[in-house]
C-alpha positions as CSV (number, residue, x, y, z in Angstrom):
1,X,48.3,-84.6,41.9
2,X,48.4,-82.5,44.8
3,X,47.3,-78.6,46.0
4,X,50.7,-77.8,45.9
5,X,52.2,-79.8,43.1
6,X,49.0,-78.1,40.8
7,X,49.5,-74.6,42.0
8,X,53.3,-75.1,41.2
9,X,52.2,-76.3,37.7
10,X,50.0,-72.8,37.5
11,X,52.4,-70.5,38.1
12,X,55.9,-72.2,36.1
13,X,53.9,-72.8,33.0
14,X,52.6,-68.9,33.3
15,X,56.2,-67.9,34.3
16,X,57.8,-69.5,31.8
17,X,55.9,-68.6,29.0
18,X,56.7,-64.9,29.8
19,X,60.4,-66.1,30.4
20,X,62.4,-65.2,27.2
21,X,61.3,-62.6,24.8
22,X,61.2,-58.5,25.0
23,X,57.2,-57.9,23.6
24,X,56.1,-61.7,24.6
25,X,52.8,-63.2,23.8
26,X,50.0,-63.5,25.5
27,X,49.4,-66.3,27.9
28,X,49.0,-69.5,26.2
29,X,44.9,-69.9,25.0
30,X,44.0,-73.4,25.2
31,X,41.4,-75.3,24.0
32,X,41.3,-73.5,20.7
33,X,39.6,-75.6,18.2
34,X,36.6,-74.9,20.3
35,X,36.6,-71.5,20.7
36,X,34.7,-68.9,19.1
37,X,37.1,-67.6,15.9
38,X,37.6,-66.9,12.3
39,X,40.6,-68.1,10.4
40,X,43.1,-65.8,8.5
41,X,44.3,-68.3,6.3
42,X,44.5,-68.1,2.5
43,X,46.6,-66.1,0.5
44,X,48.8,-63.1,1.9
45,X,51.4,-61.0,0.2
46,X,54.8,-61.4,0.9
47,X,58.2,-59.6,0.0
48,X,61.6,-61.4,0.5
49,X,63.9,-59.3,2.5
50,X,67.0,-61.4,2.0
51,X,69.5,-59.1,3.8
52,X,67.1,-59.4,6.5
53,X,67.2,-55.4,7.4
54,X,63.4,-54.7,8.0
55,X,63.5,-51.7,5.6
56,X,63.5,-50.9,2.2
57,X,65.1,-47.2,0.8
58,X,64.9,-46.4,4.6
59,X,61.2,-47.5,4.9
60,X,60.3,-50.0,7.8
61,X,58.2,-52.8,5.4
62,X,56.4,-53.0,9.1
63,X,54.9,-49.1,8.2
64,X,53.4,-50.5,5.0
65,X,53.8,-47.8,3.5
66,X,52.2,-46.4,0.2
67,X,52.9,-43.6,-2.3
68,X,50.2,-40.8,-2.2
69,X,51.4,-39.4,-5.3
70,X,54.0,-39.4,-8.6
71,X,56.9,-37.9,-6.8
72,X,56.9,-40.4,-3.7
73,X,59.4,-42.7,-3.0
74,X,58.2,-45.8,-1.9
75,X,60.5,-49.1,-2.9
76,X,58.7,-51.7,-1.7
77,X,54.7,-52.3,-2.4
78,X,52.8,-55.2,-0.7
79,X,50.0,-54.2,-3.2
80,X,51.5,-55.5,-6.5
81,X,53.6,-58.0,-5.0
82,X,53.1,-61.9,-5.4
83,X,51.1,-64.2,-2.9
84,X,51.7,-67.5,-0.4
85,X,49.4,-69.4,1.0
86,X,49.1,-69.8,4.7
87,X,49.2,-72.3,6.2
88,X,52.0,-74.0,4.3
89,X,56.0,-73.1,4.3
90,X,57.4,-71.2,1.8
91,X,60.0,-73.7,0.7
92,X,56.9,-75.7,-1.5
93,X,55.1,-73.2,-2.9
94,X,58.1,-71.7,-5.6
95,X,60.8,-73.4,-6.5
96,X,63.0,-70.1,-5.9
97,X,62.4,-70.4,-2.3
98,X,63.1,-74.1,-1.9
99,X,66.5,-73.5,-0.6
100,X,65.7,-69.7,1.5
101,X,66.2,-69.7,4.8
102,X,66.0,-66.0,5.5
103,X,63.2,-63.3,6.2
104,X,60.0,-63.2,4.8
105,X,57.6,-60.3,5.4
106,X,53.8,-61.5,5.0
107,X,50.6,-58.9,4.7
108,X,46.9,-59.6,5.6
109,X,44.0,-57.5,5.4
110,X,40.7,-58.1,7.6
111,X,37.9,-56.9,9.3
112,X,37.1,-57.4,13.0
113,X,34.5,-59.7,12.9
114,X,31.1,-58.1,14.1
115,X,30.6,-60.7,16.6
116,X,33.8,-59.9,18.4
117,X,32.6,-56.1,19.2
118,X,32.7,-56.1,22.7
119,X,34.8,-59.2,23.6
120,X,38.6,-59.5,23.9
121,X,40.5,-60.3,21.0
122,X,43.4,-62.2,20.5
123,X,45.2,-63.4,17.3
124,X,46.7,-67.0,17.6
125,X,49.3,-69.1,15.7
126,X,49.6,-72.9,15.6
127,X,53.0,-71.9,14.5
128,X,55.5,-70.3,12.6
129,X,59.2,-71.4,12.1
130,X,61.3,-69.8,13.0
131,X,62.1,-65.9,14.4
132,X,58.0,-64.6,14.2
133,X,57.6,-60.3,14.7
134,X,54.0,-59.4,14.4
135,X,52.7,-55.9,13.8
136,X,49.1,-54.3,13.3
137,X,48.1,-51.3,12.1
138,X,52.0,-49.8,12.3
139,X,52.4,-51.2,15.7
140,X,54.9,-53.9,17.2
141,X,52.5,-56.4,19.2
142,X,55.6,-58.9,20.0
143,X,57.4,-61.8,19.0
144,X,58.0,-65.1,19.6
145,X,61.1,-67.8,19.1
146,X,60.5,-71.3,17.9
147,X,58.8,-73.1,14.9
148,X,56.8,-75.7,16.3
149,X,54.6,-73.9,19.5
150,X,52.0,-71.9,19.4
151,X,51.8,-68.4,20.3
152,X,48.9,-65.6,20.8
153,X,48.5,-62.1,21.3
154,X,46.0,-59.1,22.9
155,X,44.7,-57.0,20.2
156,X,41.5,-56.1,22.1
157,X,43.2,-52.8,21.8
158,X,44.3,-52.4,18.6
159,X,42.1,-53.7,16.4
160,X,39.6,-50.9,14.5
161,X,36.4,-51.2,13.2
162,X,37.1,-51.5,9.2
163,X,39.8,-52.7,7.4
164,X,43.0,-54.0,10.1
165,X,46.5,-54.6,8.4
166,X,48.6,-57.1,9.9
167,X,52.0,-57.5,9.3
168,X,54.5,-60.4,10.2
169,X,58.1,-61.2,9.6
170,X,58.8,-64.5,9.9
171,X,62.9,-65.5,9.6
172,X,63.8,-69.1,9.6
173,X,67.7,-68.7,9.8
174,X,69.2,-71.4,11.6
175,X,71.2,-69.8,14.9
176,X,73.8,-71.3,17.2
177,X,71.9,-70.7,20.2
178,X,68.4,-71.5,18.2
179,X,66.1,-75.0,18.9
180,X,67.0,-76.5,17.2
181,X,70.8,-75.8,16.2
182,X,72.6,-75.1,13.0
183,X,72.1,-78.7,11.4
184,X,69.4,-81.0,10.9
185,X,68.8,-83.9,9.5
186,X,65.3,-82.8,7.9
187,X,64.4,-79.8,5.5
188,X,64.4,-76.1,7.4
189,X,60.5,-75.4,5.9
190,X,60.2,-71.7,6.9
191,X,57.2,-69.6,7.3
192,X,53.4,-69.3,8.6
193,X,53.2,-73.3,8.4
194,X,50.7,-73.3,10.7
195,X,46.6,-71.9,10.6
196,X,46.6,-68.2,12.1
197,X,43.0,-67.0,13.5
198,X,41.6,-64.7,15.7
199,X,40.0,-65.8,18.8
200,X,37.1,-63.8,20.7
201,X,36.6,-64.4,24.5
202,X,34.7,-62.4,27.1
203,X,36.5,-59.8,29.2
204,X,36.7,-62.5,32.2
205,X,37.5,-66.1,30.5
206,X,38.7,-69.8,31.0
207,X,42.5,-69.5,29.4
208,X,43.4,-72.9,30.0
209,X,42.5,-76.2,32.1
210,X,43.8,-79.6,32.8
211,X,42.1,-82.5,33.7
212,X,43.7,-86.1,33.8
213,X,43.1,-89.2,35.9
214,X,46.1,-89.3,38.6
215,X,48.9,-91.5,38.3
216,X,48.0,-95.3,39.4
217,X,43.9,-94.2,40.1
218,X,40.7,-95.7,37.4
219,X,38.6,-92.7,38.4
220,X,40.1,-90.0,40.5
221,X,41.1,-87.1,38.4
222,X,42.9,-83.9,39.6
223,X,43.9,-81.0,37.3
224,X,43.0,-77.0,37.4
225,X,41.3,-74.6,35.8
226,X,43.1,-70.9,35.1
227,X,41.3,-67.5,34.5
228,X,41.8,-64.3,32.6
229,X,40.9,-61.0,33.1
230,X,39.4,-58.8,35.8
231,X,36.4,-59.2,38.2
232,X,36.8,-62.7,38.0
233,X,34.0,-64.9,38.7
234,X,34.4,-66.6,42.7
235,X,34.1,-70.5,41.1
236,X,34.1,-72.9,37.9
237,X,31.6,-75.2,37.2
238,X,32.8,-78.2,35.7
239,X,30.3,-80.8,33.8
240,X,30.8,-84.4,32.0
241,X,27.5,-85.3,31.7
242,X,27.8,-88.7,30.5
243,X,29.5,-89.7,33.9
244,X,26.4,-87.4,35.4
245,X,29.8,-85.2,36.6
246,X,28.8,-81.3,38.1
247,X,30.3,-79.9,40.7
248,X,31.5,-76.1,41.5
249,X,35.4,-75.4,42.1
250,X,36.4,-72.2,43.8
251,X,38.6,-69.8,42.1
252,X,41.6,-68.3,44.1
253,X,42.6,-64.5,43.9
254,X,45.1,-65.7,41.0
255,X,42.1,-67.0,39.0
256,X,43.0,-70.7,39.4
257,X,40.5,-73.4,40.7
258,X,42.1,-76.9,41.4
259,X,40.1,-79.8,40.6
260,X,39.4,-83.4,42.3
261,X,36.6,-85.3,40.9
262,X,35.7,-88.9,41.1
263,X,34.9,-89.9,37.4
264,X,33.1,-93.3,38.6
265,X,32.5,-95.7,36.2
266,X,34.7,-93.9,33.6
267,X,35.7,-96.1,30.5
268,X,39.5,-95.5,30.5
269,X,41.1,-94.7,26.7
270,X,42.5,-97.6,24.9
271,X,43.7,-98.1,21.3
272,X,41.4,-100.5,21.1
273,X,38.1,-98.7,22.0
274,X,39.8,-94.7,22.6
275,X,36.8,-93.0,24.4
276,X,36.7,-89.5,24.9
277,X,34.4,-87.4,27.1
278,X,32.8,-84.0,26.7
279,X,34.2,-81.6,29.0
280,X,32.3,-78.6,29.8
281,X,33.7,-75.9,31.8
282,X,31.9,-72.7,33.0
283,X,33.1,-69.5,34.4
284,X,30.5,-66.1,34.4
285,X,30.3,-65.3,30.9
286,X,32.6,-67.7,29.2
287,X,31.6,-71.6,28.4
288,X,34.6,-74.4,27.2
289,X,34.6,-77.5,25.7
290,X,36.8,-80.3,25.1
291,X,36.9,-83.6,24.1
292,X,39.2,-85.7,26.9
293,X,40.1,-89.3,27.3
294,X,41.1,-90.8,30.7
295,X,43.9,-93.2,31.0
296,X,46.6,-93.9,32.5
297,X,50.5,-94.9,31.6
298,X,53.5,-95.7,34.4
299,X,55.8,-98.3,34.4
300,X,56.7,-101.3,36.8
301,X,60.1,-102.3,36.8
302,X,61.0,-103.0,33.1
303,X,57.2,-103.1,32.3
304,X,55.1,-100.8,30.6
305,X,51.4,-100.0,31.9
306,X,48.7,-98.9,29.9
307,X,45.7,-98.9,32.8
308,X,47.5,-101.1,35.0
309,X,48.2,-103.6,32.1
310,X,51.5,-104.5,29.9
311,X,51.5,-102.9,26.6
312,X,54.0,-103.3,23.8
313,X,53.9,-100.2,21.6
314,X,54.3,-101.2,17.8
315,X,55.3,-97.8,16.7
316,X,56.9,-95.8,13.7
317,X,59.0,-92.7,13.3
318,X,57.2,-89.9,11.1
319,X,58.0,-86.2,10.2
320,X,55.5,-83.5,9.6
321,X,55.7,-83.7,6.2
322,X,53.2,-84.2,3.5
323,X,54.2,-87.3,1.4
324,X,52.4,-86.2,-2.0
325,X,51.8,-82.4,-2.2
326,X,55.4,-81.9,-0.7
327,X,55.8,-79.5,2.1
328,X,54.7,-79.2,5.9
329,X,52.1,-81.5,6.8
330,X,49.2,-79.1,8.5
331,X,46.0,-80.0,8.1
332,X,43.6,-82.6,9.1
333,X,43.8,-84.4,5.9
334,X,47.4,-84.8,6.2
335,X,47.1,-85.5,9.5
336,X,44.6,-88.9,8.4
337,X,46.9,-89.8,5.5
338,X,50.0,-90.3,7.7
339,X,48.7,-91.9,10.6
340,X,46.3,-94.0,7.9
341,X,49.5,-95.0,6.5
342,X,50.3,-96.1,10.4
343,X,47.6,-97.8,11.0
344,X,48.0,-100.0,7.7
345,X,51.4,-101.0,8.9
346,X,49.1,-102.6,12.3
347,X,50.9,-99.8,14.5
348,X,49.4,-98.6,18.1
349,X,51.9,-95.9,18.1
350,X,53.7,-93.0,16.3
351,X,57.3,-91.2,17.3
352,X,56.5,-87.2,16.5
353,X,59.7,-86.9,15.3
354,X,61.9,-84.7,16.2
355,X,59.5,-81.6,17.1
356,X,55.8,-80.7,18.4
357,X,53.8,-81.7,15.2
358,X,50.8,-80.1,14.6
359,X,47.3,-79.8,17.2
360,X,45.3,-81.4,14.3
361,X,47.0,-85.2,14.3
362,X,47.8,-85.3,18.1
363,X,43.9,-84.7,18.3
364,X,43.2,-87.2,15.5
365,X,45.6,-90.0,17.6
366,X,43.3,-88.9,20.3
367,X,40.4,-90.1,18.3
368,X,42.2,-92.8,16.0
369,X,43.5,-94.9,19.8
370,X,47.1,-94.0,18.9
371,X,49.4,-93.8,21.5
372,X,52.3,-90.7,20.7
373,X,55.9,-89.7,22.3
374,X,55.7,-86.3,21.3
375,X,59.6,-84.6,21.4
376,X,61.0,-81.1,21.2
377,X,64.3,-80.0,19.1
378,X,67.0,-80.6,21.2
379,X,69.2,-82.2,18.7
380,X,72.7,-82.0,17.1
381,X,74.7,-79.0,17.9
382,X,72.7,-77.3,20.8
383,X,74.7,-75.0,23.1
384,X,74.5,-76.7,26.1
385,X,76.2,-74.5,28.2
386,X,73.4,-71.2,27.1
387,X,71.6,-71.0,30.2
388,X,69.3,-68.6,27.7
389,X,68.8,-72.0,25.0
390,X,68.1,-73.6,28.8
391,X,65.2,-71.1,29.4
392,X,64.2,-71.6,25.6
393,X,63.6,-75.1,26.0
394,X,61.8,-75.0,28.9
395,X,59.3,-72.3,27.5
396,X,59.2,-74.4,23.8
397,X,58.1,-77.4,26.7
398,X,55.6,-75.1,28.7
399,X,53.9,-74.2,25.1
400,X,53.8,-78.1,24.0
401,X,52.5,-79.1,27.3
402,X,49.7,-76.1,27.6
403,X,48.5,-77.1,24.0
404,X,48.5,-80.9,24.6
405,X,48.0,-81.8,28.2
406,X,44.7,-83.2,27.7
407,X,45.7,-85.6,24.7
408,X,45.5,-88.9,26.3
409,X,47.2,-89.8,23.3
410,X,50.2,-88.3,24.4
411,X,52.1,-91.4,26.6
412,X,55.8,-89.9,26.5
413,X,57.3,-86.8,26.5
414,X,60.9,-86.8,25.1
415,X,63.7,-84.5,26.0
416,X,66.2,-85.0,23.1
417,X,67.6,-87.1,19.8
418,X,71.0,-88.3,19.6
419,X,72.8,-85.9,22.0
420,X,76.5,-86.1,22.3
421,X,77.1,-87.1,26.3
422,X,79.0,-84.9,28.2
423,X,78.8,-82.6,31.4
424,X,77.2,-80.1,30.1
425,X,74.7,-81.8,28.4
426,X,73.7,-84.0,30.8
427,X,73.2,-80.9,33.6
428,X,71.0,-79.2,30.4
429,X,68.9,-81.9,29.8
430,X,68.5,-82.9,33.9
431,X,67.1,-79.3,34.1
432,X,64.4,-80.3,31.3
433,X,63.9,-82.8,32.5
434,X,62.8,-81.8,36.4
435,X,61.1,-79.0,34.6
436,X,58.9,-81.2,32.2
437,X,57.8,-83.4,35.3
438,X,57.4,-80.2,36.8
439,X,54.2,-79.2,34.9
440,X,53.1,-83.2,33.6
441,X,53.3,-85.9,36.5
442,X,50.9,-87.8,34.2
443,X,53.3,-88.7,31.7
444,X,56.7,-90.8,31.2
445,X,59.7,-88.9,30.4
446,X,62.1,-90.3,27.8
447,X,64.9,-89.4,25.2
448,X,66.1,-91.1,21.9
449,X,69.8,-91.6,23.3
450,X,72.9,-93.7,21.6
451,X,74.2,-96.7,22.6
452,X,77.7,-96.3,24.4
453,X,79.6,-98.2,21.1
454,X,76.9,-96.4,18.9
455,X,76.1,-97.5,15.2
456,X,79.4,-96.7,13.7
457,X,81.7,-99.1,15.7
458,X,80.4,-102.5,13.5
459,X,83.8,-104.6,15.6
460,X,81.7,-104.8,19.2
461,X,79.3,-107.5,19.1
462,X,77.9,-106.5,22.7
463,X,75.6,-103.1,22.3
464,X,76.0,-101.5,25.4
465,X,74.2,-98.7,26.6
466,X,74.6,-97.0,29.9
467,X,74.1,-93.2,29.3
468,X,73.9,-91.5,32.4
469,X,71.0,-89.8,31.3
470,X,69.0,-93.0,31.8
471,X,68.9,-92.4,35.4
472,X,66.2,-89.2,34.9
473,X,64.1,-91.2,32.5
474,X,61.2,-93.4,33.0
475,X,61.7,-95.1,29.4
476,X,65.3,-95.7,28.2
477,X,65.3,-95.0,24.2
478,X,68.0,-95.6,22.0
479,X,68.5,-95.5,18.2
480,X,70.6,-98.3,16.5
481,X,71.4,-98.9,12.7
482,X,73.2,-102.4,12.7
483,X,73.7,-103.5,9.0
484,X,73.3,-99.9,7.8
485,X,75.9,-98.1,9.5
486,X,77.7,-100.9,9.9
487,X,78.5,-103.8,7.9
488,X,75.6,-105.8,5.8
489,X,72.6,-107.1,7.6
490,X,73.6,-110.3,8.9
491,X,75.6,-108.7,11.2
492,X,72.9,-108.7,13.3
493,X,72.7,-111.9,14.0
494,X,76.0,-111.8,16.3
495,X,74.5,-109.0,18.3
496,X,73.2,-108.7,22.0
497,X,72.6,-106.1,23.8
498,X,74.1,-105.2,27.7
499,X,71.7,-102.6,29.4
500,X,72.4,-100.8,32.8
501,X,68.6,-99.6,33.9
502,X,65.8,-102.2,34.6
503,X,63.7,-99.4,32.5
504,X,61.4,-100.4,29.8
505,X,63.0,-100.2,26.7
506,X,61.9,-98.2,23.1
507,X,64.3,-99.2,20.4
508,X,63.4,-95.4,19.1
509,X,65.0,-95.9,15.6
510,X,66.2,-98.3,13.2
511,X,66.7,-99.3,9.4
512,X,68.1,-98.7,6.5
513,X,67.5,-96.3,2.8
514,X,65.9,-97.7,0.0
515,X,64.6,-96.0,-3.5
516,X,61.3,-97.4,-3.8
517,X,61.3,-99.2,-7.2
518,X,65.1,-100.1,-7.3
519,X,65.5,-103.9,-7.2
520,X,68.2,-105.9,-7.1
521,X,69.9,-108.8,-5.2
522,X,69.9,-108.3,-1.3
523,X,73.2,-107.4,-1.0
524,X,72.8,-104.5,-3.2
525,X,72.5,-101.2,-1.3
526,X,69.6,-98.6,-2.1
527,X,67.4,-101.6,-3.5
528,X,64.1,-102.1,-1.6
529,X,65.1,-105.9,-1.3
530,X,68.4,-104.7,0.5
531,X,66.0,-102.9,3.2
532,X,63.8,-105.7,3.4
533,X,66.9,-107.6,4.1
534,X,67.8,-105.4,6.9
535,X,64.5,-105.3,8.7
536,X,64.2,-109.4,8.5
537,X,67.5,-109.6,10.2
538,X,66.8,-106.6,12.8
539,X,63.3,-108.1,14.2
540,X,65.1,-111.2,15.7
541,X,67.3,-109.1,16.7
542,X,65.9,-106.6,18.5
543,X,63.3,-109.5,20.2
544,X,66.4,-111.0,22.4
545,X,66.0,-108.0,24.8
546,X,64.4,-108.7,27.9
547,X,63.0,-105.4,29.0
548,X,61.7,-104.3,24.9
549,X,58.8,-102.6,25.0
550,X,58.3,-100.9,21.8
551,X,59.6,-100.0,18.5
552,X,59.7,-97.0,16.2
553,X,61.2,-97.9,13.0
554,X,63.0,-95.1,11.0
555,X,60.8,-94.0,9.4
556,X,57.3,-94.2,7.9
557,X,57.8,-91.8,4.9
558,X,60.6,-90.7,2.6
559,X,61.2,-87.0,3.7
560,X,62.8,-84.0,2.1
561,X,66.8,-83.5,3.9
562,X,69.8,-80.8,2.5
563,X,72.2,-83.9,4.0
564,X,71.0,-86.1,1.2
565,X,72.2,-86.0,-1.8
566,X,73.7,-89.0,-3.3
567,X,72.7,-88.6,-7.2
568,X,69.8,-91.3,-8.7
569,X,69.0,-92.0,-5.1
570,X,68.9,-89.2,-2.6
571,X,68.8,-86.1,-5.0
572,X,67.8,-84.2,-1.4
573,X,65.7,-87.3,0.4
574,X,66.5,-89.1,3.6
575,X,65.5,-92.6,1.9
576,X,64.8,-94.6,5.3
577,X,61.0,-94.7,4.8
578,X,59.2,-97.4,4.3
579,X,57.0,-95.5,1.9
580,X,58.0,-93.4,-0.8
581,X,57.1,-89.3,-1.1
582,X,54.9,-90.9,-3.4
583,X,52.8,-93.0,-1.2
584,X,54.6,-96.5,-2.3
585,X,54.7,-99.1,0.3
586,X,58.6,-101.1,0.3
587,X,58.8,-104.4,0.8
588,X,60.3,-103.7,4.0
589,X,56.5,-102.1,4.9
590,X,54.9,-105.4,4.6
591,X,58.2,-107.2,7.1
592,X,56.8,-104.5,9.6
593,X,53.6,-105.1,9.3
594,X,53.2,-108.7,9.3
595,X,55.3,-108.5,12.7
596,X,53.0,-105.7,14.2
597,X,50.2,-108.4,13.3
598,X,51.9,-110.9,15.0
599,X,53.2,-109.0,18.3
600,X,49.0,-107.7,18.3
601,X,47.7,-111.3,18.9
């Protein structure tokens, strides 16, 4: 990474972040888990404002306002009203909001922490889906857009000694200019899904770094170092003192220092043995840590390259959702059941389907050696020719990237799922696309695209697939359903596959519903033995293209979808998984993973 190419990062991740709403956050805190904080989760009231006005008898619920005496009118009261946990969406915790998709207001009552007297303050959410308005103590301290970024805010100012009342709205109606659109194929889960805490930092402080070996290099690492704040401490000091790594950075009059360190005799991150480092950074008063792993991942040609050597990445498709409890997956319990379940099935890699899941199992994959192509919204139905949904994605990108830049889990960045090609689209997702390469050089770029005859024209026996897209990817991706879609299973076996790009290729989805427990003959649709079926004939399959590289079967766990509703089978599941909501393994499971055992040797 160069001076230039660095400082360029800097300032369009800063830029952007600012880019889209009225009262924006904060600039994006990283490194949070190690920060100095105290969590605001638990229970907080809530009142359903299904017309979504704000106000209640001409009281703003934001006021929080109470009746002083007998002849007040106050028709609303936080006080006697019921309670929802947070984190966790709304949608699982009472079955009268399974289906709401509106406004919720949400209350919470603390105390600054004494240890925070004298520091800046900043209150900071992993997330919240969808439309977010904060407000403390009566005041507006800004919004945010998007359910699956984090976001913070100042409130070095506004926070009392005492008792503080925060206030948040958080609206999960689907828009036609929102990320993602008006349909999905998974279950709108609305609310504060994700932890909220408050975050104290001195009055000068390290807001984010990078630090990452450069593309094609086993020990020279470049990356930067931003500060916040005035009188800002002249240099950085950055230690990793396994390597026997200190050395002193100088920080520019925008508070960034740009980093170049030789990390010899690093041990580069590999499933197989995923080392990670403790980073220390020092700036004046503040002091950050984090736990990084060096690697590296390009491609050669139709090759992929894990540290200069070929990798084939036996993967699987997963949504944030927890397969028991029901609900948002969102903490790290969830986070070691899923990818437990993908490491029983022999995989080296997971698909984050089809949004930024939460900081808790990207930095488990970190520790787990689990490679991940993490992917924002832009699916069915996005308004490709809003150069405001444009700015939106790029910010939702700039978030994603700020939080997870030092993941060395994190391989691939995707920039859609199963777009529609047109003009339009394609200039959109070019934009992205420059933009996400723009702040990440040391990552592939890649999108889950359709093959030109997709899955619904069963006549073609040649799949072809020459998107233009392709051309601004570094991994082509497509999804196919052969034998699902289209005809029975065998169908497959008449199959093969044209593809313009010498790319590597990720077949990003494929496979068929099954109700765990139904069986039957093969030929009968729904049964696990019909799946099984479908997965035996789609492995030969798939293994006739040259340039494969990796696989993400569709996908690990039954998950909850409004699309779904076939009676007996569906009743409101997407039944693709190869383990039930219940945590039963199909029989289709056990075809993966005998093949992930094989393709491992």
């Amino acid at each position: 990474m160069t001076t230039a190419f660095l400082r360029h990062v800097l300032l369009s991740t800063i830029a952007l972040i600012f880019a889209i709403e009225a009262a924006h956050p904060a600039e994006l805190i990283g490194a949070v888990p190690n920060r100095e904080q105290w969590s605001l989760n638990g229970k907080w009231r809530y009142i359903v404002d299904v017309y979504q006005g704000g106000s209640f008898g001409f009281s703003p619920v934001w006021r929080d306002a109470q009746a002083t005496n007998k002849s007040d009118r106050v028709e609303y009261d936080f006080e006697n009203s019921g309670t929802l946990y947070v984190p966790c969406d709304w949608n699982s915790q009472d079955d009268k909001l399974l289906y709401f998709e509106g406004k919720i207001w949400y209350r919470k009552k603390f105390d600054r922490p004494p240890a925070a007297r004298g520091k800046r303050l900043f209150l900071y959410f992993d997330g919240a889906n969808y439309d977010t308005k904060v407000y403390l103590n009566g005041r507006e301290i800004g919004g945010h857009e998007g359910g699956f970024t984090p976001f913070n805010f100042e409130i070095t100012a506004d926070v009392r000694d005492g008792e503080n009342t925060l206030i948040v709205s958080v609206n999960a109606t689907r828009y036609g200019d929102g990320i993602p659109g008006k349909v999905t194929d998974w279950w709108n889960y609305g609310g504060l899904t994700r932890d909220v805490r408050l975050i104290a930092v001195p009055q000068a402080f390290i807001s984010n770094f990078r630090l990452q070996l450069k593309p094609g290099s086993a020990s020279a690492a470049s990356g930067w170092v931003q500060l916040n704040g005035e009188a800002l401490p002249d240099s950085v000091e950055v230690r990793i003192d396994e390597l026997g790594v200190q050395q002193s950075f100088s920080v520019n009059k925008d508070g960034l220092a740009l980093l170049e360190l030789d990390l010899e005799g690093v041990q580069r991150w590999t499933p197989q043995d995923p080392k990670l480092y403790e980073v220390a950074l020092a700036a004046g008063a503040d002091r950050v840590a984090d736990q990084i792993g060096f690697r590296t991942i390009e491609t050669r040609g139709a090759d992929l390259l894990l540290n200069g050597e070929s990798v084939f990445l036996r993967g699987v498709s997963l949504h944030e959702e927890e397969p028991t409890r029901g609900g948002r997956a969102w903490s790290m319990a969830d986070a070691e059941k899923l990818l437990g379940y993908a490491q029983e099935m022999n995989c080296n890699f997971v698909r984050l389907a089809h949004y930024p899941h939460n900081e808790n199992i990207v930095r488990l994959a970190d520790k787990l050696g689990l490679m991940l192509w993490c992917e924002q919204p832009l699916y069915w139905g996005i308004d490709w020719k809003n150069r405001t949904v444009l700015q939106k994605a790029k910010r939702m990108f700039g978030e994603q990237i700020a939080r997870d830049g030092n993941r060395a889990a994190v391989i691939i960045w995707s920039i859609c799922n199963e777009t529609g090609r047109n003009d339009d689209r394609n200039r959109f997702l070019t934009a992205v696309a420059d933009h996400v390469r723009s702040l990440d050089d040391t990552r592939l770029l890649s999108a889950a695209l359709k093959p030109d005859n997709d899955h619904t024209s069963g006549s073609d026996r040649v799949l072809r697939f020459s998107d233009p897209l392709g051309e601004q990817l570094d991994v082509i991706a497509f999804n196919e359903y052969v034998g699902w879609y289209n005809g029975l299973p065998d169908r497959c076996r008449e199959k093969r596959f044209e593809i313009k790009f010498n790319k590597p290729l990720i077949v990003s989805e494929f496979g068929g519903g099954a109700l765990a427990g139904n069986h039957a003959d093969r030929e009968t649709r729904w049964s696990e033995e019909f799946q099984e079926w479908l997965y035996e004939e789609t492995i030969p399959m798939l293994e006739t293209i040259p340039q494969l590289r990796g696989t993400s079967p569709w996908i690990l766990v039954d998950f909850r979808s409004p699309l779904r509703q076939l009676p007996a089978i569906q009743d409101g599941w997407n039944r693709k998984g190869l383990i039930s909501e219940r945590g039963e393994r199909k029989k289709a499971f056990y075809v993966m993973k005998d093949w992930y055992e094989e393709k491992a040797k």
